[in-house]
C-alpha positions as YAML, in Angstrom:
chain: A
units: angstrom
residues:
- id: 1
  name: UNK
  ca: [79.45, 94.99, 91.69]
- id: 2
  name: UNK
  ca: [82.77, 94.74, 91.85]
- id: 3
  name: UNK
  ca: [85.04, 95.20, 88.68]
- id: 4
  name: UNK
  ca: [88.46, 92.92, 89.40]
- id: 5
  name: UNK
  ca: [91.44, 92.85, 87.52]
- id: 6
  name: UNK
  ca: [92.61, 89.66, 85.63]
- id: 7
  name: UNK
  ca: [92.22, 85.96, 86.85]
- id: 8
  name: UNK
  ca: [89.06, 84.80, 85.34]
- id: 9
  name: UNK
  ca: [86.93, 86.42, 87.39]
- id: 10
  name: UNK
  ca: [88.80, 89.28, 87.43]
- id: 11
  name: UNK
  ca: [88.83, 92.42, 84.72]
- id: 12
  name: UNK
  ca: [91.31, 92.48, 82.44]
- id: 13
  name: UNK
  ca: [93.03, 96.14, 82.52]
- id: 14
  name: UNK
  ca: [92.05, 97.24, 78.64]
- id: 15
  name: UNK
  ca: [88.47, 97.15, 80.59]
- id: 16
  name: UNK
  ca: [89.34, 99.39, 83.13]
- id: 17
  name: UNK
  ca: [88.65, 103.13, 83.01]
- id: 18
  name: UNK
  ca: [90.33, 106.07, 85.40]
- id: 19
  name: UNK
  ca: [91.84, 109.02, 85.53]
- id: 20
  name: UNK
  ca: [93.92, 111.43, 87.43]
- id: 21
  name: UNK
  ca: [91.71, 112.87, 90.13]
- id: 22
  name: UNK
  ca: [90.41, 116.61, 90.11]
- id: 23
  name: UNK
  ca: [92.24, 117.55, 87.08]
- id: 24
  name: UNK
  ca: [88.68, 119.79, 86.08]
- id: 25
  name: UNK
  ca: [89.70, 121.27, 89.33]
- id: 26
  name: UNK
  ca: [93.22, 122.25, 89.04]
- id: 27
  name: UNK
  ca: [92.30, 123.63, 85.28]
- id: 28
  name: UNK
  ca: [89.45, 125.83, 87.42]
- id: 29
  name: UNK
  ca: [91.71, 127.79, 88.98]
- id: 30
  name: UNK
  ca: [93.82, 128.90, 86.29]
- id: 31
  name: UNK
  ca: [91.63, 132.00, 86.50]
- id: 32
  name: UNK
  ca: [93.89, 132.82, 89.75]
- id: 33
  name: UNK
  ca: [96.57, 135.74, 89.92]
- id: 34
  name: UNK
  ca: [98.92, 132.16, 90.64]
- id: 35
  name: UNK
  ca: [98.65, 131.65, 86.86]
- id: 36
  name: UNK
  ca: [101.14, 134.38, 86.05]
- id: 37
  name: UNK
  ca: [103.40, 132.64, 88.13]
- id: 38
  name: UNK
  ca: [103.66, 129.21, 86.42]
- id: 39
  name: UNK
  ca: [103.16, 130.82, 82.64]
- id: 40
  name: UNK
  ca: [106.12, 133.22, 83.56]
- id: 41
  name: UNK
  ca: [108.33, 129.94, 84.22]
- id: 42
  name: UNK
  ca: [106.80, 127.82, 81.53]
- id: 43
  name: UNK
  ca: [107.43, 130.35, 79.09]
- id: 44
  name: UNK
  ca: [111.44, 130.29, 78.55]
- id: 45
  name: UNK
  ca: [112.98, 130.74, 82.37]
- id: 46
  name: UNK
  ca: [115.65, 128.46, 82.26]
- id: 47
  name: UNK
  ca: [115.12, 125.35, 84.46]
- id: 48
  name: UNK
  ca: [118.66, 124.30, 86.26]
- id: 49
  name: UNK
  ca: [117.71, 126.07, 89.14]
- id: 50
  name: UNK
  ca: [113.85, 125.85, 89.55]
- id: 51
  name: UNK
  ca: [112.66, 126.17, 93.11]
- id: 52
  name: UNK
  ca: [114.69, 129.66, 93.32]
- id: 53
  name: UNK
  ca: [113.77, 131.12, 90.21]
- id: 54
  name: UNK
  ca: [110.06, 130.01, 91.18]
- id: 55
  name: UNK
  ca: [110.58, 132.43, 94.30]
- id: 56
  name: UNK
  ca: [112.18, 135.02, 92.30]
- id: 57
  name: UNK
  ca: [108.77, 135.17, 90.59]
- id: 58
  name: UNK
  ca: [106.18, 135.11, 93.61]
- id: 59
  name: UNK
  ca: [104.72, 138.48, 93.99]
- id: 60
  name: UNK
  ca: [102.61, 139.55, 97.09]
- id: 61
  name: UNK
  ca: [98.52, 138.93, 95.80]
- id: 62
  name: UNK
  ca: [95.81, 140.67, 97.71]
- id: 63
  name: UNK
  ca: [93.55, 137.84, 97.56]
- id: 64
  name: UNK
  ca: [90.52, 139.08, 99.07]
- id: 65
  name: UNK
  ca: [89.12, 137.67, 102.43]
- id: 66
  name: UNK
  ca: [90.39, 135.10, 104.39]
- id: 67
  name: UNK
  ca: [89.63, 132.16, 102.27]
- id: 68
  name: UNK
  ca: [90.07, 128.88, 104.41]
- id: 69
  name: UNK
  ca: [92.79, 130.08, 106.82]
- id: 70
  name: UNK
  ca: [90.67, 129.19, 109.68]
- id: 71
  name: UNK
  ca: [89.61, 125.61, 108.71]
- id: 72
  name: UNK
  ca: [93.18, 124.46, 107.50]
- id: 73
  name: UNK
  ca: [93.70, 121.55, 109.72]
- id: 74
  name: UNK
  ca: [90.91, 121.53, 111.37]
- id: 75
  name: UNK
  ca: [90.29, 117.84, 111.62]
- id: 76
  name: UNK
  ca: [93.53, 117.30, 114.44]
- id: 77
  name: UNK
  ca: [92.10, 119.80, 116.73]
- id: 78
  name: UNK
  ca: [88.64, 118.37, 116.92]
- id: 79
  name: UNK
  ca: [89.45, 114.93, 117.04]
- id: 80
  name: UNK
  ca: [92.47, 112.26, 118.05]
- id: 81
  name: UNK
  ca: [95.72, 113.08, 115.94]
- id: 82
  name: UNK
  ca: [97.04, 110.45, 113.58]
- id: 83
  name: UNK
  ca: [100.10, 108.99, 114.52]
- id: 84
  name: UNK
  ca: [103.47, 109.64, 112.12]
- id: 85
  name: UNK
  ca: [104.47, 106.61, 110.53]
- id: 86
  name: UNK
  ca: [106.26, 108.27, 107.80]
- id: 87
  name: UNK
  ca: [109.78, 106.77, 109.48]
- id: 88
  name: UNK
  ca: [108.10, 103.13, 109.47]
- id: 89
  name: UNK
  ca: [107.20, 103.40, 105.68]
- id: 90
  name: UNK
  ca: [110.40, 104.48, 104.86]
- id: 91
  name: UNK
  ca: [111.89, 101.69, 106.41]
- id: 92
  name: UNK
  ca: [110.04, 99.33, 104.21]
- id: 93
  name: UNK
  ca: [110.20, 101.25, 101.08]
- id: 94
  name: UNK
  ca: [113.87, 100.60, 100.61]
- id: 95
  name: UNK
  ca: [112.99, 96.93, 101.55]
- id: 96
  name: UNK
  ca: [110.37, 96.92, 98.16]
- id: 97
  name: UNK
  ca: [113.12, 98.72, 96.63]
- id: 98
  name: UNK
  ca: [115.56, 96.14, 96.96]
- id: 99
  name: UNK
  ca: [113.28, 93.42, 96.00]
- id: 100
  name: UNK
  ca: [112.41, 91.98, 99.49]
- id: 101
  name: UNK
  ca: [108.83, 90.75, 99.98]
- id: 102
  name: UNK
  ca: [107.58, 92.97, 102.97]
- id: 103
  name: UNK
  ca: [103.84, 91.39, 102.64]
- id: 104
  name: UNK
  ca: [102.46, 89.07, 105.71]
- id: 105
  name: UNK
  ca: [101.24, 86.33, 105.02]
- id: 106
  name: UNK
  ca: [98.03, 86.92, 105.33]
- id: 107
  name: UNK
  ca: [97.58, 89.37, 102.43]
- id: 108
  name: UNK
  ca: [97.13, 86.34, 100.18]
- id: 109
  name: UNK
  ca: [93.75, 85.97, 102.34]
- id: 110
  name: UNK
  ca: [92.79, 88.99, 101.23]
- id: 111
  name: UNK
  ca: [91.03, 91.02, 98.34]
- id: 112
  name: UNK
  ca: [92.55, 94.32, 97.45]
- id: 113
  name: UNK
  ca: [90.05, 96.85, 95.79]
- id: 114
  name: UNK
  ca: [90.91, 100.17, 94.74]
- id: 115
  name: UNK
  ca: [88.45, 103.04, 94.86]
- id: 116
  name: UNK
  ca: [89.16, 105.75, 92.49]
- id: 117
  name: UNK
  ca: [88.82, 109.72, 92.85]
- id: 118
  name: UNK
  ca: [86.93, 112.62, 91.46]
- id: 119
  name: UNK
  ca: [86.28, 112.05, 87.80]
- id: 120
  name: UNK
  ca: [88.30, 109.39, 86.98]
- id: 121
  name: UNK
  ca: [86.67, 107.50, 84.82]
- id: 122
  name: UNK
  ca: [87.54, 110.01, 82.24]
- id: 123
  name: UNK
  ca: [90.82, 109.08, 81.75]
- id: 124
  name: UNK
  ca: [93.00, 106.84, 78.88]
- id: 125
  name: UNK
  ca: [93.11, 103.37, 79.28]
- id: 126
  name: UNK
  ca: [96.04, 101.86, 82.00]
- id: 127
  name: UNK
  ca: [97.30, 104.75, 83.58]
- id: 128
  name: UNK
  ca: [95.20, 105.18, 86.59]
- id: 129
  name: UNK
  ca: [95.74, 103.07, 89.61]
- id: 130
  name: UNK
  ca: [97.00, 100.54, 86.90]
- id: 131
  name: UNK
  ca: [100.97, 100.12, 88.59]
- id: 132
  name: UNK
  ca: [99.13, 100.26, 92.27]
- id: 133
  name: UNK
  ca: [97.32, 97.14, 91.43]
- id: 134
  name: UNK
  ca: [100.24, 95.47, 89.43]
- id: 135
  name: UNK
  ca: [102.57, 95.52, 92.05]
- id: 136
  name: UNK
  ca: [99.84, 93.21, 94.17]
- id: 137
  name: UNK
  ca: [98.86, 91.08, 91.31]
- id: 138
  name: UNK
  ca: [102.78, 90.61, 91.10]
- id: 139
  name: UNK
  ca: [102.35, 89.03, 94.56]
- id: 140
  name: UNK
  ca: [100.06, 86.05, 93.53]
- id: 141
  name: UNK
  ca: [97.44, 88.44, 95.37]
- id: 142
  name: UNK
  ca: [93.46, 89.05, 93.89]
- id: 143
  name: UNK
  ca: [92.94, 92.11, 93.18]
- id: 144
  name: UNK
  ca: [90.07, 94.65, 91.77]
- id: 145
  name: UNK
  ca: [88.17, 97.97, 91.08]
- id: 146
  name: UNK
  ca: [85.09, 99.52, 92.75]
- id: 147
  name: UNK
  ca: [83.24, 100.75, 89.98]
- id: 148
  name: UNK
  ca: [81.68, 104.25, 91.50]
- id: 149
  name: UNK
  ca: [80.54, 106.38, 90.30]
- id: 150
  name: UNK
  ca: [83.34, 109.45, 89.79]
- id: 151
  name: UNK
  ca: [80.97, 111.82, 89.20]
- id: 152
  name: UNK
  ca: [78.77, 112.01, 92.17]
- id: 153
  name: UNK
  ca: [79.14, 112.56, 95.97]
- id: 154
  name: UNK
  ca: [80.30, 110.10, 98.67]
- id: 155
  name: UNK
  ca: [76.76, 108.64, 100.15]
- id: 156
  name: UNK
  ca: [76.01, 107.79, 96.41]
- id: 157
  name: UNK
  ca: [79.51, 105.79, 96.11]
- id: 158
  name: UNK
  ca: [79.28, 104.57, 99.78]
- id: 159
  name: UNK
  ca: [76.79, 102.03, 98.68]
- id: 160
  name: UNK
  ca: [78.43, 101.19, 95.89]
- id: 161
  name: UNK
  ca: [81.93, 100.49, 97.70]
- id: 162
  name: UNK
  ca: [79.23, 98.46, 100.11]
- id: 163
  name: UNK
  ca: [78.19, 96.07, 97.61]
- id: 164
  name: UNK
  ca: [81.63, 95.65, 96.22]
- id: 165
  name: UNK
  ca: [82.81, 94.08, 99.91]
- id: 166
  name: UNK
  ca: [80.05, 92.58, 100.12]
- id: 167
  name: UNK
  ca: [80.64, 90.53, 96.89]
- id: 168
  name: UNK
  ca: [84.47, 89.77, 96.96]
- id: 169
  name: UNK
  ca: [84.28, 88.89, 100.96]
- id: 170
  name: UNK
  ca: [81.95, 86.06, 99.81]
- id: 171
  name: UNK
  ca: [84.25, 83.35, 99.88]
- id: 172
  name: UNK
  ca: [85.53, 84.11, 103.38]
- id: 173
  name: UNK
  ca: [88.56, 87.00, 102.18]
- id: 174
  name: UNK
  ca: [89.02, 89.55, 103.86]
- id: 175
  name: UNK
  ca: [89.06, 92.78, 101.59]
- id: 176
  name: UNK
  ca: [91.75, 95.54, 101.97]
- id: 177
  name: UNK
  ca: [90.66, 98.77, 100.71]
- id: 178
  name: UNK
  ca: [92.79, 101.35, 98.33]
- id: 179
  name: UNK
  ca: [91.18, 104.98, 97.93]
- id: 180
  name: UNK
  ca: [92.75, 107.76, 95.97]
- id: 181
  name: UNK
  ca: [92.14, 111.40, 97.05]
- id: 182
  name: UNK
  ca: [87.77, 111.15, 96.56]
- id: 183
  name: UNK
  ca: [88.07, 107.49, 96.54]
- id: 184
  name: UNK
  ca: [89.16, 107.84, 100.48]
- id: 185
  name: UNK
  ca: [86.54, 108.99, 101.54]
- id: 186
  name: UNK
  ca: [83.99, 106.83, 99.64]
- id: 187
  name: UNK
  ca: [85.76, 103.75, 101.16]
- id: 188
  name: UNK
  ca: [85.50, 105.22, 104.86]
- id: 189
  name: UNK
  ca: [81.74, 106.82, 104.33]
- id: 190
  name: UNK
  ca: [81.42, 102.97, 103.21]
- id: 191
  name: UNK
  ca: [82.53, 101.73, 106.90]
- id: 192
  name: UNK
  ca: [80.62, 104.16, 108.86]
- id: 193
  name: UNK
  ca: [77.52, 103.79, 107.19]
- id: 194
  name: UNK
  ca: [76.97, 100.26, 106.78]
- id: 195
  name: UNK
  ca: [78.50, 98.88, 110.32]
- id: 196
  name: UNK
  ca: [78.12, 95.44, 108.15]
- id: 197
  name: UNK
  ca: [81.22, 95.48, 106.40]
- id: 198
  name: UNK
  ca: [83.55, 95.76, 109.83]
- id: 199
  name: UNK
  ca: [83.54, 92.36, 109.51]
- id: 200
  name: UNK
  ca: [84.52, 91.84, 106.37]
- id: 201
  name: UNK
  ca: [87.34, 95.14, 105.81]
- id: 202
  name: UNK
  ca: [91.20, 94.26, 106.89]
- id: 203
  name: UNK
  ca: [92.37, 97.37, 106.45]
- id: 204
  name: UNK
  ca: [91.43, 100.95, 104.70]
- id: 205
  name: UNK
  ca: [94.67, 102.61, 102.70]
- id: 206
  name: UNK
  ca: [94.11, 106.40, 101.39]
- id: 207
  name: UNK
  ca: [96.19, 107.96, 98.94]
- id: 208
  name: UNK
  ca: [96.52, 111.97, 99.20]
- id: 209
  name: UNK
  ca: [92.08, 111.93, 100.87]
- id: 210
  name: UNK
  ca: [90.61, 115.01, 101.69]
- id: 211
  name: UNK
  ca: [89.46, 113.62, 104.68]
- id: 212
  name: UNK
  ca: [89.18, 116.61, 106.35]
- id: 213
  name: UNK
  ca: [88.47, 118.72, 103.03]
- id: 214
  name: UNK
  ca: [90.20, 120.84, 100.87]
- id: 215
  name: UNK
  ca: [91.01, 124.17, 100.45]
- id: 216
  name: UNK
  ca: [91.11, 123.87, 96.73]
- id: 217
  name: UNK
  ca: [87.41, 123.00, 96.73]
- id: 218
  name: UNK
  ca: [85.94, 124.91, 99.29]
- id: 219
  name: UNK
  ca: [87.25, 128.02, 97.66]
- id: 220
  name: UNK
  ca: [86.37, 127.28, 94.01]
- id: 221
  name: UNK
  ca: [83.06, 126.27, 95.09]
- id: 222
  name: UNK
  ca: [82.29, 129.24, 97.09]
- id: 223
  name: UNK
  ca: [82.81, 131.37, 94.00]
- id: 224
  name: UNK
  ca: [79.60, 131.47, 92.12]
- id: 225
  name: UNK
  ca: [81.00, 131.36, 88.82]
- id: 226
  name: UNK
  ca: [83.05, 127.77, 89.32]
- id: 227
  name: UNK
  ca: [79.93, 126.97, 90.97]
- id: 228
  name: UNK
  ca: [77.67, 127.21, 88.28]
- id: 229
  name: UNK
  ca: [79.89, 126.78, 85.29]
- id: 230
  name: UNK
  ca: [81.51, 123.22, 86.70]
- id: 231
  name: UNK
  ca: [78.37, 122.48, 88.62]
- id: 232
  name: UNK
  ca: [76.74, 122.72, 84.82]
- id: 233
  name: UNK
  ca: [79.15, 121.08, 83.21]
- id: 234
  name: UNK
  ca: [79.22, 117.97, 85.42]
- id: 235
  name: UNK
  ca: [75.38, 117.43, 85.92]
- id: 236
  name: UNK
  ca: [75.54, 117.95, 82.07]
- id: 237
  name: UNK
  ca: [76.87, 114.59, 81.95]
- id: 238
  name: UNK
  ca: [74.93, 112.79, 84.15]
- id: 239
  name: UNK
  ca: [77.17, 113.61, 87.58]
- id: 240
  name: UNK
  ca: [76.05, 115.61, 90.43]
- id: 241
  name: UNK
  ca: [78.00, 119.07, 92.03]
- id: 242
  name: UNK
  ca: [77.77, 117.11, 95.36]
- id: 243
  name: UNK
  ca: [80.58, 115.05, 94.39]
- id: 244
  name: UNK
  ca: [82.29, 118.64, 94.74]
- id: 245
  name: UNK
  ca: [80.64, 119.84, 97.63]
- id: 246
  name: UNK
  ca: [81.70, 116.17, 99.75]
- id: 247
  name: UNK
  ca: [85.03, 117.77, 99.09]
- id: 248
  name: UNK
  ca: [84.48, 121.00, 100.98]
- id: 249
  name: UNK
  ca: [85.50, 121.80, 104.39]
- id: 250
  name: UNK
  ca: [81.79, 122.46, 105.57]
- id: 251
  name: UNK
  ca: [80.87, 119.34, 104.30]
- id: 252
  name: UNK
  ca: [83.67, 116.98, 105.78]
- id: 253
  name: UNK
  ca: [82.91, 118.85, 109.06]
- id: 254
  name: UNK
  ca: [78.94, 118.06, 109.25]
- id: 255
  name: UNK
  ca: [79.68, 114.73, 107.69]
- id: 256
  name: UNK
  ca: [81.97, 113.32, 110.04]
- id: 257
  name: UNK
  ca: [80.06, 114.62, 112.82]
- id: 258
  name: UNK
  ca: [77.17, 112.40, 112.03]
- id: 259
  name: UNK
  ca: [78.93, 109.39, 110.66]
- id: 260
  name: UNK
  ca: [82.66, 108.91, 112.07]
- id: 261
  name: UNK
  ca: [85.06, 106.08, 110.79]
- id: 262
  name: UNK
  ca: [84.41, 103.06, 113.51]
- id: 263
  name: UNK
  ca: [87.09, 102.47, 115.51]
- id: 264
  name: UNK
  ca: [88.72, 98.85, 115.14]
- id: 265
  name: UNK
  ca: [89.89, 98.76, 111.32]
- id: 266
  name: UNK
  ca: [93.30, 99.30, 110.84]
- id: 267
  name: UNK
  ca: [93.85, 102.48, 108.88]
- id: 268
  name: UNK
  ca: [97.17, 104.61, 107.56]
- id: 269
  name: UNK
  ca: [97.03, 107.29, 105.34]
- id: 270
  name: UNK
  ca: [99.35, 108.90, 102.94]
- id: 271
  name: UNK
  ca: [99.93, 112.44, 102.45]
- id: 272
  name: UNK
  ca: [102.52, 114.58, 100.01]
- id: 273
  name: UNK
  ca: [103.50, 118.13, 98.93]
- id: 274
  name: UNK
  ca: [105.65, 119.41, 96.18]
- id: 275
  name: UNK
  ca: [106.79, 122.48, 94.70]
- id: 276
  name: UNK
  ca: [107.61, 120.96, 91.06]
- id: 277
  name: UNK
  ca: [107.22, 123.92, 88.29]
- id: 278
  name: UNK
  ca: [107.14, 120.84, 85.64]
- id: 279
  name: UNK
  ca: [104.03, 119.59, 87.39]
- id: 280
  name: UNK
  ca: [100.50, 120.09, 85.77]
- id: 281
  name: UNK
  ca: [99.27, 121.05, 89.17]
- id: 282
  name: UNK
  ca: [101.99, 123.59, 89.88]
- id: 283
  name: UNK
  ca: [98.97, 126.39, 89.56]
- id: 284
  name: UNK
  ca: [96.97, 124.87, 92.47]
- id: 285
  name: UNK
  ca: [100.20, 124.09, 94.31]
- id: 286
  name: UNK
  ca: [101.35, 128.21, 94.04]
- id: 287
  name: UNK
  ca: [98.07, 129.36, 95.00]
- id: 288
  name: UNK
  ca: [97.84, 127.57, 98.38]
- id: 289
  name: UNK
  ca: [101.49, 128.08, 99.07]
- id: 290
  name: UNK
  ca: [100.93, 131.80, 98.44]
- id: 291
  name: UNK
  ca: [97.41, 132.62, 99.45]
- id: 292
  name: UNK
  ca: [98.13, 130.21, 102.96]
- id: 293
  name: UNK
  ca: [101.60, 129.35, 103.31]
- id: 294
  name: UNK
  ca: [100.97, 126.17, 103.39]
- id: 295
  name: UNK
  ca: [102.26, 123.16, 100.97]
- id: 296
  name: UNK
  ca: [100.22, 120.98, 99.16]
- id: 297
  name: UNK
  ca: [100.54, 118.17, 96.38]
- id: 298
  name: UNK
  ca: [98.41, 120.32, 94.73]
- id: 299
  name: UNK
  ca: [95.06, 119.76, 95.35]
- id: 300
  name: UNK
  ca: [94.91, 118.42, 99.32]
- id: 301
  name: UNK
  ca: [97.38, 119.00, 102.12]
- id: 302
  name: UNK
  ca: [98.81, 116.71, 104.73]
- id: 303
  name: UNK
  ca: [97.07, 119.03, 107.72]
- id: 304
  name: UNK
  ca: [93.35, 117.66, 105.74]
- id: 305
  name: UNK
  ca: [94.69, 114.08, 104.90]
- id: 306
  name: UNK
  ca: [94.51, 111.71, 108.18]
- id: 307
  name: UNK
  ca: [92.42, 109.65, 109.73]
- id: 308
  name: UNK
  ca: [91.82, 110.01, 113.44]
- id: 309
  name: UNK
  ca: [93.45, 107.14, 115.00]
- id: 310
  name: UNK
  ca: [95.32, 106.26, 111.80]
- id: 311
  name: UNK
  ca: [98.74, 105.79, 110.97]
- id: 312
  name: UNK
  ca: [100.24, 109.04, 108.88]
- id: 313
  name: UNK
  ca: [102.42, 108.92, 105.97]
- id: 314
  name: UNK
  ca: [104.05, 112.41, 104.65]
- id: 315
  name: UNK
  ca: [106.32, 112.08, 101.50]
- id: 316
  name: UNK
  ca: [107.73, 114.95, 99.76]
- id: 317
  name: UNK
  ca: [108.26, 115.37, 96.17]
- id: 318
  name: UNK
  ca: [105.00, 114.05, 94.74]
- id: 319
  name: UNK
  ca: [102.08, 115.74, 93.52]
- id: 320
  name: UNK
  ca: [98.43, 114.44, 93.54]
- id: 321
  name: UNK
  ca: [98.91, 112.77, 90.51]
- id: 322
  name: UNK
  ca: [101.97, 110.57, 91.09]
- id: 323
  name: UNK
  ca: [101.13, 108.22, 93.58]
- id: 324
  name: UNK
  ca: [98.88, 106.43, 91.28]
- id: 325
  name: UNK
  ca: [99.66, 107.23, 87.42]
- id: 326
  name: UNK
  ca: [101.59, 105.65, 84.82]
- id: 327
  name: UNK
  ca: [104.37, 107.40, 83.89]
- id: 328
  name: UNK
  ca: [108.05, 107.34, 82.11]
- id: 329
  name: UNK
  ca: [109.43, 109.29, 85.05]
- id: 330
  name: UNK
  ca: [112.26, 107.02, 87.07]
- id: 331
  name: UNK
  ca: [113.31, 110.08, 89.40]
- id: 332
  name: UNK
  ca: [110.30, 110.24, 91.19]
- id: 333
  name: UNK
  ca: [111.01, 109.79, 94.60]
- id: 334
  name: UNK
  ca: [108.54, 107.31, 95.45]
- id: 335
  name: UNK
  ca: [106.46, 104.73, 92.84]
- id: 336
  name: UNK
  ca: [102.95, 103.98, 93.10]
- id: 337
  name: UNK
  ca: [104.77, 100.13, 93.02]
- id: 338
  name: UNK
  ca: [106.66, 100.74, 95.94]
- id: 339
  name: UNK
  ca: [104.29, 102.77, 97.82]
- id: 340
  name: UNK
  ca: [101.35, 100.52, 97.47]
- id: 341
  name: UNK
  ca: [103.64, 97.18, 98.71]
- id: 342
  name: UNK
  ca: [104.97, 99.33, 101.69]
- id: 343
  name: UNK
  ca: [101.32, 101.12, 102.89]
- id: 344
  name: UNK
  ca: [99.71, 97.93, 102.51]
- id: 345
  name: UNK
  ca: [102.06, 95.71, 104.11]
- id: 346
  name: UNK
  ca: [101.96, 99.06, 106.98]
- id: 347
  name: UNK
  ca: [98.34, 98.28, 107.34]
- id: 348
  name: UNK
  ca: [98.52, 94.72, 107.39]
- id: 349
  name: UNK
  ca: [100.77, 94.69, 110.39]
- id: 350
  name: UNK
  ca: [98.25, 96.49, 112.29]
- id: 351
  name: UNK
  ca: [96.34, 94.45, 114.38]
- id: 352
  name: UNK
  ca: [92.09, 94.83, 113.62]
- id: 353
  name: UNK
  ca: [90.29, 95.28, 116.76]
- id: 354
  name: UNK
  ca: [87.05, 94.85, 117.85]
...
């Protein structure tokens, strides 16, 4: 079941398939009063002095209701607060940076499988999650895909990451799990519904998870059009609107109530927010920013991203597509290189319990 990346056994990457996660999301809410916003700057504003030309342009929107205000954040009042790490990550990001090798030893006892978000398997060849897994092959280390499902909810791609452990711990490795945004929360449903795999799972690493929910998806799924037009549109092709719904607030809630991540595996969990006009999630980023005040990296915030109990890692200047795309930006503040070496070797160092 599992998909790995290049020794023999392994994948080769021209065999791989992903994408940038919740893209169909982000283009959803271009029907927003936020669009005006983005197509005002896109249009011709010059760009030497974004951020405060951006807040020239913000205008006061009536959205109606309340929206999510109330459920923002949620998941650290009902249950034990992740603990910052942010200072610890930075500490051995400049350490990557400068070419040190910040892995333990024990990572080459390991299998590193990434699990990758909403609808990725739509995208171009090599650019999803493709550098991530690089920078551990680099390191003489195994590494490989789950191949979920994209397109359908979390208890669907549970069993799927289950059979995935299952097969690469099979030689005695321990297996180090990497979930973008959806891909999270797959790998953790994984671990609390099959209690099996606690012996076999070193560590869990999300990228920018919805663990609590988003914002973004509760409200375009409580709007009956986005309902029915992307519910359509994906079940048109084979997926299910539950992989949307997983995503919600009132799902996350009821979920995690019924099935919470077992304590004793090491977890830490990365969060961002940006405010980057040049960004192709600058749309979703405005309208959280101006219907809730709150910053994003577009399509999940930090307040919705951690793991009770886990370690916490807030960047700034990255949007949801960053951390794990292939691009021909070197000013990004962080690279999915450097920030895979440093979270894993962050989750490595934890001890797992029992």
């Amino acid at each position: 079941m599992v998909q790995v990346k290049r020794p023999s056994s392994l994948t080769p990457p021209s065999q791989t398939r992903g994408a940038p996660d919740a893209s169909t999301l982000a283009r959803a809410s271009k029907g927003s009063n936020a669009l005006a916003v983005s197509d005002s700057f896109s249009a011709g504003a010059p760009r030497g002095n974004a951020l405060s030309q951006v807040n020239s342009l913000r205008l006061p929107i009536p959205w109606p209701g309340k929206g999510e205000a109330d459920k923002i954040g949620w998941i650290q009042k009902a249950y034990p607060p992740a603990k910052d790490a942010t200072a610890e990550f930075q500490k051995l990001n400049q350490a990557v940076r400068t070419g040190q090798n910040v892995l333990p030893a024990e990572a080459k006892d390991c299998v590193f499988l990434a699990v990758g978000g909403l609808l990725s398997e739509a995208a171009p060849k090599e650019i999803y999650l493709d550098k991530n897994l690089d920078a551990l092959e680099a390191q003489g280390l195994q590494v490989g895909r789950v191949p979920v499902d994209t397109d359908m909810g979390v208890e669907h791609n549970a069993a799927i990451v289950r059979q995935a452990v299952l097969d690469a711990s099979k030689n005695g490795k321990q297996v180090v799990l990497i979930g973008h945004s959806k891909g999270g929360l797959d790998s953790a449903a994984a671990l609390a519904l099959y209690p099996e795999l606690k012996d076999h799972v070193r560590a869990l690493v999300t990228l920018q998870s919805p663990y609590g929910g988003s914002p973004m998806a509760q409200d375009l799924l409580d709007n009956p059009l986005v309902r029915y037009g992307v519910g359509g549109a994906i079940e048109a092709i084979g997926g299910s609107i539950q992989a949307g719904e997983d995503l919600t607030y009132d799902s996350r809630k009821k979920f995690l109530a019924e099935h919470p991540m077992p304590a004793g595996i090491p977890a830490v969990c990365m969060a961002s927010t940006t405010a980057n006009p040049t960004s192709p999630l600058f749309v979703a980023e405005e309208y959280m920013q101006q219907r809730y005040g709150v910053k994003s990296d577009g399509l999940v915030l930090p307040q919705d991203a951690f793991i009770p109990g886990s370690k916490s890692v807030t960047l700034h200047g990255l949007d949801h597509l960053d951390s794990t795309g292939t691009t021909l930006n070197p000013f990004k503040p962080y690279q999915p290189e450097d920030l895979t070496l440093s979270l894993v070797a962050m989750a490595l160092n934890m001890p797992k319990g029992g």
